[in-house]
LODRENVEX-801942 format. One record per residue: z, x, y of N, C-alpha, C, CB in turn. Coordinates in steps of 0.001 Angstrom, whole numbers, plus 524288, in hexadecimal, padded with zeros to 5 digits. Glycine has a CB too. Example, Ala and Ser with C-alpha at 12.3 -4.5 7.8 and 13.67 -1.06 7.14 Angstrom:
<numars>
81E78833867E9C681E788300C7EE6C81E78833907F31C8235682C2C7EE87 81BA8832327F73681BE4835667FBDC81EBE832648001E8165D837047FDAA 
</numars>
This chain:
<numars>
80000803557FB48800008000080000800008036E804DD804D57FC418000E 7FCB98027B809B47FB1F804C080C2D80073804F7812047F56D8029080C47 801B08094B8131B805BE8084B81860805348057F81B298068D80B5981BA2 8081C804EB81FB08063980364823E2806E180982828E7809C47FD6482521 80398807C682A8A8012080D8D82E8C802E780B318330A7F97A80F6482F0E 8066880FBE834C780A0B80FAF83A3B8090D8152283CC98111880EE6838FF 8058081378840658042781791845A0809AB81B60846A3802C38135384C31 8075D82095845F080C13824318484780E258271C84DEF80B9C827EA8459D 8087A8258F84EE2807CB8288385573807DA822EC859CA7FFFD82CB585649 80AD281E7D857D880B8781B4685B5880F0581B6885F2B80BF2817F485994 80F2181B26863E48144481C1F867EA81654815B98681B8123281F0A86F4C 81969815D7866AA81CD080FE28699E81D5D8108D86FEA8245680F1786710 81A7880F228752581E7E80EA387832821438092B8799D81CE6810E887C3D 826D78082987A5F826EF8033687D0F82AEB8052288176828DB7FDD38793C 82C59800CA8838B8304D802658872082D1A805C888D6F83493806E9882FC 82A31805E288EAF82621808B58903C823D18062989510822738094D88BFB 8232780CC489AEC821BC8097889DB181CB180D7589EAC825C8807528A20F 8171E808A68A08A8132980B738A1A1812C580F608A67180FC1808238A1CC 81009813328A6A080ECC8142F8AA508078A8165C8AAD181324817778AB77 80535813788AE417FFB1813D98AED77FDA4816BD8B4117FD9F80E608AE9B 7F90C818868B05F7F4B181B8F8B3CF7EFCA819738B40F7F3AD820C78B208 7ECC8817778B7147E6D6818828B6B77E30181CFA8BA087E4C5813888B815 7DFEA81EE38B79D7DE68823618B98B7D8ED8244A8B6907E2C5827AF8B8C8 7D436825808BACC7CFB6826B28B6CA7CE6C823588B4867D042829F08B341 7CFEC81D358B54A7CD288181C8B3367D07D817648AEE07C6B68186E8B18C 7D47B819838AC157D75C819EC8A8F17DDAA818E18AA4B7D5FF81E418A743 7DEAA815038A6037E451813C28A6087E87F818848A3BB7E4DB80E858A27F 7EC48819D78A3BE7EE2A81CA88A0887F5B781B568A3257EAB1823538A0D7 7F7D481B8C89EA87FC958190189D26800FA81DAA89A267FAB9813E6898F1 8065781BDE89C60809FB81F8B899B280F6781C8B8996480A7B8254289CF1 810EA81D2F894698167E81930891C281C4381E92893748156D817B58876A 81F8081A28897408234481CE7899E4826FE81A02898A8822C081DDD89F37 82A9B81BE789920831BA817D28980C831F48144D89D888398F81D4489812 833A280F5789C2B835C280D718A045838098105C8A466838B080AB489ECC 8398C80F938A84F83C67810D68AC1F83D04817A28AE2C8412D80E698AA66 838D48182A8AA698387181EF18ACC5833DA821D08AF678390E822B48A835 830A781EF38AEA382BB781EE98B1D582D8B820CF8B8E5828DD817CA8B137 8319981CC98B9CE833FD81E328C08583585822DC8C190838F981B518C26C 838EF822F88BB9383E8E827CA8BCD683B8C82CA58BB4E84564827308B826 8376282DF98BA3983389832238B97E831DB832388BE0D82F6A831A88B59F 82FDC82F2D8C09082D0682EAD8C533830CC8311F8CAFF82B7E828018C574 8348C82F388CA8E83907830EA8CDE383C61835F28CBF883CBF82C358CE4D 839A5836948C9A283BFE83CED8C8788415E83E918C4BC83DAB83F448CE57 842FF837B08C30E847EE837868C1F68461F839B08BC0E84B368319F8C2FC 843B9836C58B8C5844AE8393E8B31583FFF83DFC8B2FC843C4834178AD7E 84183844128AF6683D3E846188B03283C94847178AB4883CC8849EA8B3BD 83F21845318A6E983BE9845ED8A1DE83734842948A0BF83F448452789D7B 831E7843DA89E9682DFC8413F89E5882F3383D0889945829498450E89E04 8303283FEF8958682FF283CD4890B283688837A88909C82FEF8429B88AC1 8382783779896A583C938337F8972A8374782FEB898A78428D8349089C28 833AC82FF289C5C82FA882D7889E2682CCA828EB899D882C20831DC89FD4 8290982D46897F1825A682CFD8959F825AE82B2B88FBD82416830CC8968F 823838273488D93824A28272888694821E7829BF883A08240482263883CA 81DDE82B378845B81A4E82EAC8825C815EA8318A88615817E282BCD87E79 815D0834EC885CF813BB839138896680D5D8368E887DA8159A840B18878C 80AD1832B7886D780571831F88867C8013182E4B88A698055283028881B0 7FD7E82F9988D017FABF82D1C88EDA7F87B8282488D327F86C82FB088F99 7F848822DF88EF07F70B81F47889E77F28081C9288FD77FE0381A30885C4 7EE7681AF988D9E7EAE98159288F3C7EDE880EAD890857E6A6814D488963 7EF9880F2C88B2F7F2EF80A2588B3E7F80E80C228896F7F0BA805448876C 7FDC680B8188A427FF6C80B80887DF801D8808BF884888000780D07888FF 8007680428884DC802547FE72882427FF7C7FF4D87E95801787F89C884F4 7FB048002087DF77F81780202879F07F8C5806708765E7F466802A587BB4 7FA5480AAB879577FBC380EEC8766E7F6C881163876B47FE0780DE7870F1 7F2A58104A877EC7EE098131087B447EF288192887E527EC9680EAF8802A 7EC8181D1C87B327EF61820BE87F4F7E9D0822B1882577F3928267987C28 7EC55827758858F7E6DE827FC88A0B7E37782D8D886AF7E99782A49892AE 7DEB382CEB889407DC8382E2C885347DC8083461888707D6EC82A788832E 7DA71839B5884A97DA6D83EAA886CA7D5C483E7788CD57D8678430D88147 7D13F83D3088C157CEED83EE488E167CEBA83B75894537CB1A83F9D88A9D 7D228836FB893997D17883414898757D784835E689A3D7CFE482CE1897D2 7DB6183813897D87E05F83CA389C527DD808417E89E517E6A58400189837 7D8958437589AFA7D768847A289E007D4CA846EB8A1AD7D58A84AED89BF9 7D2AD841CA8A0F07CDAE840B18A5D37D10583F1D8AA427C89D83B2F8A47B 7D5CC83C838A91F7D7EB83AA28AF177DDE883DB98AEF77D89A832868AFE5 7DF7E840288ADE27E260844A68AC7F7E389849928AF167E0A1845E58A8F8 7DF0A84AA28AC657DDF0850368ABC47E0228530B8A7BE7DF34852B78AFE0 7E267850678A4667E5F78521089E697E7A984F0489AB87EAB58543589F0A 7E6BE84FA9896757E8DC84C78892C87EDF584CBF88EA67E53084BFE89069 7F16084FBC892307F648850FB8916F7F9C684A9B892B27F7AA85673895A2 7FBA78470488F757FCFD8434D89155801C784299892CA7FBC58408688F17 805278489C893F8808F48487B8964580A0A847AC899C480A5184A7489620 8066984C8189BDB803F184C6A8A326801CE8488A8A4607FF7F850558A53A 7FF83844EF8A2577FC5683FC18A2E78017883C118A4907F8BC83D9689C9B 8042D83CB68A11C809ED837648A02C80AD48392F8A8908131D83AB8898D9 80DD683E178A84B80ED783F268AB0280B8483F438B1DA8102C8420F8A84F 809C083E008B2128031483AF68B78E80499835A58B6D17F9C783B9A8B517 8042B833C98B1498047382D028B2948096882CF28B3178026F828428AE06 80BED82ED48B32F8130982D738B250814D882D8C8B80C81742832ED8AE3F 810EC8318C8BB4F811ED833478C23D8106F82F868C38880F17838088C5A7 808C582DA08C2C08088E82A9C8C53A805E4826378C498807F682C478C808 806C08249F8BD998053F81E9D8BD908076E81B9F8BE7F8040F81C9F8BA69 80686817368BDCA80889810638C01480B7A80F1D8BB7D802F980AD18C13E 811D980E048BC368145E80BEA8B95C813508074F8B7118179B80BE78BB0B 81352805CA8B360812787FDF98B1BF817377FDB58AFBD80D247FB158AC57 81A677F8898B42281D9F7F5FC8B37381B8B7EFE18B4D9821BB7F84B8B608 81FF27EB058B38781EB57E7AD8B53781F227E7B98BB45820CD7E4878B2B2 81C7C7E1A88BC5881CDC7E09D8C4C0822A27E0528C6C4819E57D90D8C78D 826247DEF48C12782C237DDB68C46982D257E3098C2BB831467D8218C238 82D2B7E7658C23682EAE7EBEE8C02D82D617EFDC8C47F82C217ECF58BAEA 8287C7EDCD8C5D7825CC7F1D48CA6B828147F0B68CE5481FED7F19B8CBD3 828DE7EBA48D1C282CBC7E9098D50E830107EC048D53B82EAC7E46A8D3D1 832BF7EB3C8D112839A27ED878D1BE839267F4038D24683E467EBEA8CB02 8353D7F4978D100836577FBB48CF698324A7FD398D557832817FEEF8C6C1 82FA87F9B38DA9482DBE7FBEE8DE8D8324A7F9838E152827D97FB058E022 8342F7F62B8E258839F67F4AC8E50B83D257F9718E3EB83D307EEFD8E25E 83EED7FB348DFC5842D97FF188DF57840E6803728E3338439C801168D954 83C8A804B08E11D8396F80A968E33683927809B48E7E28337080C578E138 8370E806468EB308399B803578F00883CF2805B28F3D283C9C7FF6F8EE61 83FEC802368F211845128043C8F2C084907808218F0FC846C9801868F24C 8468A80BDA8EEAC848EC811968EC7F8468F813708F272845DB815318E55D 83FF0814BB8F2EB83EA38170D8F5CE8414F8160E8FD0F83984816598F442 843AD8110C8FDDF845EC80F49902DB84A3381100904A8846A280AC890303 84C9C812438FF16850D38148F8FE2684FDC81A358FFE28525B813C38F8CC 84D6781BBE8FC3D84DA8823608FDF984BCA824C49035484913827A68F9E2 846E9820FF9066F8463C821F590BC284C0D8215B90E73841D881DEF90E1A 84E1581CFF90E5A8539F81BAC91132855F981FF4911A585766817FC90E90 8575B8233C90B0085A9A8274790C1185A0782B5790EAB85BD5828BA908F4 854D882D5190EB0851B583160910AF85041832239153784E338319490ED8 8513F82BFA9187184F8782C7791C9D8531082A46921CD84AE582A6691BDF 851FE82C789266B855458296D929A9852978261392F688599282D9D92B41 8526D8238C9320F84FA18221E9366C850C18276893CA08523281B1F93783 84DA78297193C1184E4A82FB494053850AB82D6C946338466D8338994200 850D68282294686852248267A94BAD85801825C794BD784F388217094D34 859A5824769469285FBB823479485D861E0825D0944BD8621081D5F948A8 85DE28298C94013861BE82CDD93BAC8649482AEC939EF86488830A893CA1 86370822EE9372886643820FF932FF8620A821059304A8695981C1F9334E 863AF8201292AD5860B381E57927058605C817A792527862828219D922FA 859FF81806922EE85843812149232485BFD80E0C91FBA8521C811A5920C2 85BBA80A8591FF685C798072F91B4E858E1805DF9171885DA98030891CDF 859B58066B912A885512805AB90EE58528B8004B90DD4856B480778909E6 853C67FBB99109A850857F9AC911EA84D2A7F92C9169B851D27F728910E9 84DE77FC5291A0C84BB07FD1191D26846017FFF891C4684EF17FED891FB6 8465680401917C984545807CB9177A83FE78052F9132B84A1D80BCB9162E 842678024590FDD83EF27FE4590C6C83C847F7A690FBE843AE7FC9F906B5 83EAE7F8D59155D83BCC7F42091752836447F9C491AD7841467EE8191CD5 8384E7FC4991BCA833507FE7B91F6E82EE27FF6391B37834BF804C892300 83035803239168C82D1C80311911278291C7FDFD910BB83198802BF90C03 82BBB7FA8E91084829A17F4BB91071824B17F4389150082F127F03991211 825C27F41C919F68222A7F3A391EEF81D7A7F90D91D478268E7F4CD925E3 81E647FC3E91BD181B1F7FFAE91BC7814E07FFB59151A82010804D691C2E 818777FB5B91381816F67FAD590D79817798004990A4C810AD7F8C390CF2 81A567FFD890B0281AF5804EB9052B81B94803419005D8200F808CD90512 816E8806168FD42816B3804318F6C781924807428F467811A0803E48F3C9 81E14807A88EF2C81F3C809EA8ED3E81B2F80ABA8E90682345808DD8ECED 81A3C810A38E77E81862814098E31F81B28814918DD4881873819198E55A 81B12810E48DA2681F1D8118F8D5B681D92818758D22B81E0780B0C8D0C9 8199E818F18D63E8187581EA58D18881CAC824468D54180E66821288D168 81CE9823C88DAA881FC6827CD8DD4A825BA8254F8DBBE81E21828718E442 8289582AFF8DD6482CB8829658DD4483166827268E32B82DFF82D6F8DA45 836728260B8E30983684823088E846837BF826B38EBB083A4981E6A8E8D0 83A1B82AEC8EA6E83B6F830958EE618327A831068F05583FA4839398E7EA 82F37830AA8EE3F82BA2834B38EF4782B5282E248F42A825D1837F98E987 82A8382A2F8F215829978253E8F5D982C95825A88FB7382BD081FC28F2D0 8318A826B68FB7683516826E88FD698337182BA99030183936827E38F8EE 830E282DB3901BB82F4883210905F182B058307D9085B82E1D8377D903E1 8271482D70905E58226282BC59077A8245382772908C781DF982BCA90429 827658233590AA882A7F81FEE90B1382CE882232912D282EE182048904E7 82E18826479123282FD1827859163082C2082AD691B03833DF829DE9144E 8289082CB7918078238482CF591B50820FD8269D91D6681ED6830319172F 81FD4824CA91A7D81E5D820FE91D8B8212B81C4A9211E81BE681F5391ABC 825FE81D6691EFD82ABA8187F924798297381C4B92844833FC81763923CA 828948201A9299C8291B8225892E8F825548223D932A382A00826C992DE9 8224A8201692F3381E5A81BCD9349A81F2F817FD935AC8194781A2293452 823FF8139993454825E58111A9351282C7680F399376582415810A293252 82E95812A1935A2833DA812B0937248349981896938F9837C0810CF9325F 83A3981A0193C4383ADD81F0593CB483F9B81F219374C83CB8820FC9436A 83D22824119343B83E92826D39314F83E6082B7C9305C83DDA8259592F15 8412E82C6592D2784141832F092D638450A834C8927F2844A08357793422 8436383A75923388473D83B5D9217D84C7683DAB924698459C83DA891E4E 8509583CD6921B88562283E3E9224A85626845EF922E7859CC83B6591BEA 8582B8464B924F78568E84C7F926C685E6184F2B924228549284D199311D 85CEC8537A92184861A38549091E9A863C3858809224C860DA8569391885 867F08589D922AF86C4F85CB29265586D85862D3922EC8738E858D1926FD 86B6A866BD9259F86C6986A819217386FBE870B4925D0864DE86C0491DAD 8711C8744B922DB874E88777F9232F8729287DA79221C879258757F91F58 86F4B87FCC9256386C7E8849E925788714F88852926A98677D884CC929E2 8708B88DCE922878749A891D7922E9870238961591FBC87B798902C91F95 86E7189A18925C986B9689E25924DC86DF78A2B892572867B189E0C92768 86E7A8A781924D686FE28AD109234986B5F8AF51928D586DFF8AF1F91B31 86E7D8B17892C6886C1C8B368931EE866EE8B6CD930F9870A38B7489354C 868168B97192D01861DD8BB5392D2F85DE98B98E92AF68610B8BF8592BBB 85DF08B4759292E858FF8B049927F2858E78AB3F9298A8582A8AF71922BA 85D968AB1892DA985F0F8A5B39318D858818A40C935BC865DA8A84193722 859018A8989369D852378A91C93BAD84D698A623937C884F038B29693D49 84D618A8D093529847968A895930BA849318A2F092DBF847108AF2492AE2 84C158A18292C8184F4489B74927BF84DE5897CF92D468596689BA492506 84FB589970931C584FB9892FA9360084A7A8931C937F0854848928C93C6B 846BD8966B939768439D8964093A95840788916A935898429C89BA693BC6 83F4D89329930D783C208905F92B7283F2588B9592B8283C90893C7924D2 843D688ACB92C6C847478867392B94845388813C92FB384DAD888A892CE2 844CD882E893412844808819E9391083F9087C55939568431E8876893C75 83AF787D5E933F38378987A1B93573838E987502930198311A87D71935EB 83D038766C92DCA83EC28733D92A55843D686FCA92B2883F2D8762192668 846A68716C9311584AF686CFF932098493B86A1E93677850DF86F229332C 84B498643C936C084A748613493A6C84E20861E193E03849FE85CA9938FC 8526C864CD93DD5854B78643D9424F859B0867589420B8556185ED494386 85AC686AA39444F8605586FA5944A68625686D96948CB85F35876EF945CE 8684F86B7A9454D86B448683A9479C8709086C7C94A4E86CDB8637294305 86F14873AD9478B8744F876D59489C871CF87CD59478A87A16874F1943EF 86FF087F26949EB86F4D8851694796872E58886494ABD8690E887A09480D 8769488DA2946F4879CA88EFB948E3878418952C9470587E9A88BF3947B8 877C3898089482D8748D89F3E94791879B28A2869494F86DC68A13294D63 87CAC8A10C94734882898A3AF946358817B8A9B3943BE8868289F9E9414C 87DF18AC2E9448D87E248AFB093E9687A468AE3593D228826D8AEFF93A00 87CB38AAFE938B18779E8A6D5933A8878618A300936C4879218A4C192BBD 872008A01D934D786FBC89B4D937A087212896C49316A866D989C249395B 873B189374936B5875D388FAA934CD874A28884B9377287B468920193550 8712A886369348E86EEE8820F93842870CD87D20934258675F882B5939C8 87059876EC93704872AA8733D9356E86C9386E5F9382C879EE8734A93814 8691A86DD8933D58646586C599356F862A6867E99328D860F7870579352C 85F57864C19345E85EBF85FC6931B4855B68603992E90860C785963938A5 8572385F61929BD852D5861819282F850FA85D0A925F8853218661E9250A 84BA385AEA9239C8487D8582B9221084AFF8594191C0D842A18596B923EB 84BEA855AE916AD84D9B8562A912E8848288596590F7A84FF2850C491169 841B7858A29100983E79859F890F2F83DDC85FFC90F3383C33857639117A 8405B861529136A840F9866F291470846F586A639147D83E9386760919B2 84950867ED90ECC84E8686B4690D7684CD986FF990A268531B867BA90A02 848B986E0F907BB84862873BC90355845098782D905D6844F78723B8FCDF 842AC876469088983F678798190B368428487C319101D83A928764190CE4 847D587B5C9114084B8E87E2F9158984D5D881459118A8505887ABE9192D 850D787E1C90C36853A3881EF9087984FD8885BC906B58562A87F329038D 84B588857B905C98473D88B2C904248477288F6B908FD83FA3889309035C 8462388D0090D5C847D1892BF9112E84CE18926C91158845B689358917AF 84FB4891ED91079854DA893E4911918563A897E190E1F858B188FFB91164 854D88964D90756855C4897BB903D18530389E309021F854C08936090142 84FD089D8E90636849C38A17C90595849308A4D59087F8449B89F3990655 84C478A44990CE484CB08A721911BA853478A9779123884AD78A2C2916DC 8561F8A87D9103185BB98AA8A9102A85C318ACB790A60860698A5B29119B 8585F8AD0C906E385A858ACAC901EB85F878AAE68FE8F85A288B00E90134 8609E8A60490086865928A43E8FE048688A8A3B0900B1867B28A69D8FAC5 867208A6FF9064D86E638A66C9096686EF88A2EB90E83871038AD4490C24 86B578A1E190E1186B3989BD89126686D25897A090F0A8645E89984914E0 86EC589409912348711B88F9E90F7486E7F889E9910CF8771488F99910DE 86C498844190E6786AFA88066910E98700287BB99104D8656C87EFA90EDC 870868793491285875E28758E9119B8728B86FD19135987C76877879168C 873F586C65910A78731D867CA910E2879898640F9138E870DE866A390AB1 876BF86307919BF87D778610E91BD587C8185B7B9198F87F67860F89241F 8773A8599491B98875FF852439198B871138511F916E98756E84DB491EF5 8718284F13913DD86D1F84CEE9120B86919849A19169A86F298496C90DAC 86C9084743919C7869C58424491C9286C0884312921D886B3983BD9919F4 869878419B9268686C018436492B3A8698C83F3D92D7286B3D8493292D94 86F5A83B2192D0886DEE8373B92EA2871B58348F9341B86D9F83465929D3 870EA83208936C48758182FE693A7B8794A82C669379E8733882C8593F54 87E0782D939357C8833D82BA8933998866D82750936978868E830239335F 883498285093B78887D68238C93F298861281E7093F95888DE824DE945C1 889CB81A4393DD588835814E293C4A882CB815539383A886E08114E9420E 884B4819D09349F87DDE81856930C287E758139E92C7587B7081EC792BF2 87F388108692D3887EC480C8892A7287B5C80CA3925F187D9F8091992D58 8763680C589267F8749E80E3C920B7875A3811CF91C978713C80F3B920CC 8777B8163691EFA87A1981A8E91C6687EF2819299195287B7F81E6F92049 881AE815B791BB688611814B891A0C88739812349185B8884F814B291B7D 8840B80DC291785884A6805799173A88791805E8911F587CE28003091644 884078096490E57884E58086B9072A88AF380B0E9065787F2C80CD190251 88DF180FB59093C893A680ED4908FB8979880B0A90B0C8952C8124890A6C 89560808E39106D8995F805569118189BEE803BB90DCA8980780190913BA 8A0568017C90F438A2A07FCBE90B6C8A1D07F71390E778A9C47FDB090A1A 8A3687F2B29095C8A3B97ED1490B848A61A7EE659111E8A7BB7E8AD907A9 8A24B7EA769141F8A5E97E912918518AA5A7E3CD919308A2727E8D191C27 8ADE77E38091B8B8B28C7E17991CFC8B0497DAE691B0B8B4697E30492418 8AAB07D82B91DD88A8E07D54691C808A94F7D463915688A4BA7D61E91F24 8A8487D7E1913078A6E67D8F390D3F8A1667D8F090E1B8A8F67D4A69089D 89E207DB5591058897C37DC5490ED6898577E28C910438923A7D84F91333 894997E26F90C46893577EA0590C1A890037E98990F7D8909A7EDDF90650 890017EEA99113788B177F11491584888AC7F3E4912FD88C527F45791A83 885197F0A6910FE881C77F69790D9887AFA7F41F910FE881D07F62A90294 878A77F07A910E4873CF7F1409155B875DC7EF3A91B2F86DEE7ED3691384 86FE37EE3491B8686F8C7EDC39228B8730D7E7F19247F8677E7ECE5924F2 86F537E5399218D870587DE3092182877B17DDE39201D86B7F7DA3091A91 878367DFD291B5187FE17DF6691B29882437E2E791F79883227E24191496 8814A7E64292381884387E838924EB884737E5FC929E7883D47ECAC92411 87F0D7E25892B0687F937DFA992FA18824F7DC6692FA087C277DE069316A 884557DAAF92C7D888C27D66992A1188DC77D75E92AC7888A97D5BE9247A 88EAD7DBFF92C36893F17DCB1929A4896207DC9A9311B895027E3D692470 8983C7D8FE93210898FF7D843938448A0AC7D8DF93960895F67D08B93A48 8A2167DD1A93D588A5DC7DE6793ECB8A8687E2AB93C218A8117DAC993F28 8A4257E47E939658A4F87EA5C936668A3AB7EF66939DE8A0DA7EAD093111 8A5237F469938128A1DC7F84B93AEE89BB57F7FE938308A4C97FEA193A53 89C3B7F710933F0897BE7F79E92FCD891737F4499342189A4C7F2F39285D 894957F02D937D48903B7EB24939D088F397ED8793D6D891B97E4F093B4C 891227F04193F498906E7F402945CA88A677F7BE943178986B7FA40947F7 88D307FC1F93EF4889027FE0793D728840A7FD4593B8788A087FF9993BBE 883F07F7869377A87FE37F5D6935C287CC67F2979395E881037F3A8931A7 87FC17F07C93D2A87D197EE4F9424C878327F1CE94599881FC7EDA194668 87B427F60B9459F8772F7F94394769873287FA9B9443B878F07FD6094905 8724C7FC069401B870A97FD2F939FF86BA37FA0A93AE9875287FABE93465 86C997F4C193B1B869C57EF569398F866247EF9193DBE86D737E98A93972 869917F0839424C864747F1B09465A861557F44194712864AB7F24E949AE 862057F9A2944FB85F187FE839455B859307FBB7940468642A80558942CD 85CA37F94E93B9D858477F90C9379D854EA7F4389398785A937F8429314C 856677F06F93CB2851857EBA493F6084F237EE1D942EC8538F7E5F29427C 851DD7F1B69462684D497F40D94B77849587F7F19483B851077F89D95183 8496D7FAF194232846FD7FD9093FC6842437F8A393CE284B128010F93C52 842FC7F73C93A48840957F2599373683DFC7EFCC93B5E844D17EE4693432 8402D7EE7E9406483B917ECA394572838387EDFF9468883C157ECA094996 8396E7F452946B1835D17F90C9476F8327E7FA109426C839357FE40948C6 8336F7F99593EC48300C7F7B493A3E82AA57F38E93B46834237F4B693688 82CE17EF9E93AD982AFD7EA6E93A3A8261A7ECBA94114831A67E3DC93A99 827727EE5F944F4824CE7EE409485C81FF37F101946A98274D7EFD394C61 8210C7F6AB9437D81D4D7F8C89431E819937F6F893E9A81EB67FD4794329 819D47F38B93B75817E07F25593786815117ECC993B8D81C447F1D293202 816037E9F493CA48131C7E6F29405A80FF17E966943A7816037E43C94329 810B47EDF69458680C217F2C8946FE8081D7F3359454480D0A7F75A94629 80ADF7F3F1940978054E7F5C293CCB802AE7F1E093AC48064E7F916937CB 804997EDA293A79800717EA4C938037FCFB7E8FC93CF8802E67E4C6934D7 
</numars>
């Protein structure tokens, strides 16, 4: 009596999320784990094979169709289907469902509104935004989120473009220069086109300055320093953020505690609420600063149309 014949080179995948390419008139497809497709993407997971279920190029993969040699080399340039996985994995189109995509461009959204907020402050009064503020200007300007970038790379290109619209600006970090006198001359001079602003230089001997620098240009101060003193200069980080502290209400809203009323002050709208507090004095002002901004919004977008 004759067996029964059971395929050995069959892959089971289930559990499995697509990710697609078309390219060269050609579809081409790769079977990834749920929920890691992002966290690869964002830099968070960096093992491949946490990603990926099988390192193979497929046509279909519902089918189990795989891609054929000569159409990875033609749109390729290789038929290594590692390196292949790895192109569609950067930058094909996830397939999820419409309520899946929703929820997962809302998040990204608002991740990215978030990291401008932190990053950034308004140069006129040196507070920082509110993140809905920050996700209502996003809005007027139409910004599409990219599910293939990640929200730090959005997040910068995010802040290039509010600045034709709102005044913005990154947060400029407070730092702590300590040079050795005979490379103090030569270190401030190279230094000089990399700080925004020397808030203290003191040439005691050794040069010693207290300067406010662009965060873009920290490594590039710590390389001359490091390169030009050989080791014996020092860089000090006083703040991350150099921001105005007095009545900063946004800065601060998320420690408050309940107020006396019993409502927390954690946004704009509850803190305008909170009446015969110090908290209403501050958010009073707060509330105003963010309608005369949003006016100034709304004006220029009626501009443009």
């Amino acid at each position: 009596m004759a067996g029964i014949f059971t395929p050995t080179n069959q892959i089971k995948l289930t559990n499995i999320a697509l990710v697609r390419m078309k390219k060269g008139g050609k579809r081409f497809e790769i079977a990834c784990y749920k929920n890691k497709v992002m966290s690869w993407r964002q830099k968070v997971e960096k093992d491949i094979d946490e990603v990926l279920q099988t390192h193979m190029v497929f046509m279909n993969v519902s089918k189990g169709q795989a891609a054929k040699k000569e159409d990875l080399v033609k749109c390729f340039g290789t038929d290594d289907h590692s390196k292949v996985c790895l192109q569609i994995l950067e930058k094909g189109e996830l397939q999820v469902s419409e309520k899946e995509r929703q929820v997962q461009l809302e998040s990204m959204f608002r991740d990215i509104a978030t990291t401008v907020a932190e990053k950034c402050i308004n140069p006129e009064t040196k507070k920082p935004y509110t993140v809905s503020l920050i996700e209502k200007a996003m809005k007027d300007i139409h910004y599409s989120v990219k599910t293939t970038k990640n929200t730090k790379q959005q997040a910068l290109e995010v802040i290039r473009l509010l600045k034709a619209n709102i005044p913005l600006e990154r947060c400029q970090m407070r730092i702590r220069v300590q040079v050795p006198a005979r490379e103090a001359k030569r270190v401030r001079d190279k230094l000089s086109a990399h700080l925004t602003k020397t808030e203290r230089e003191s040439w005691d001997g050794d040069l010693e300055l207290v300067a406010l620098i662009d965060p873009g240009s920290y490594r590039q101060a710590e390389t001359i320093i490091q390169g030009e003193t050989r080791g014996r200069g020092t860089l000090e980080v006083l703040n991350l953020k150099d921001v105005d502290e007095t009545d900063d209400f946004y800065a601060s809203a998320p420690k408050q505690p309940a107020s006396k009323s019993g409502k927390s002050a954690t946004d704009g709208g509850a803190a305008c609420a909170a009446e015969g507090t110090e908290e209403a004095a501050t958010a009073s002002a707060a509330c105003k600063e963010e309608a005369d901004l949003q006016a100034k919004m709304k004006s220029t977008t009626l501009g443009e149309e």
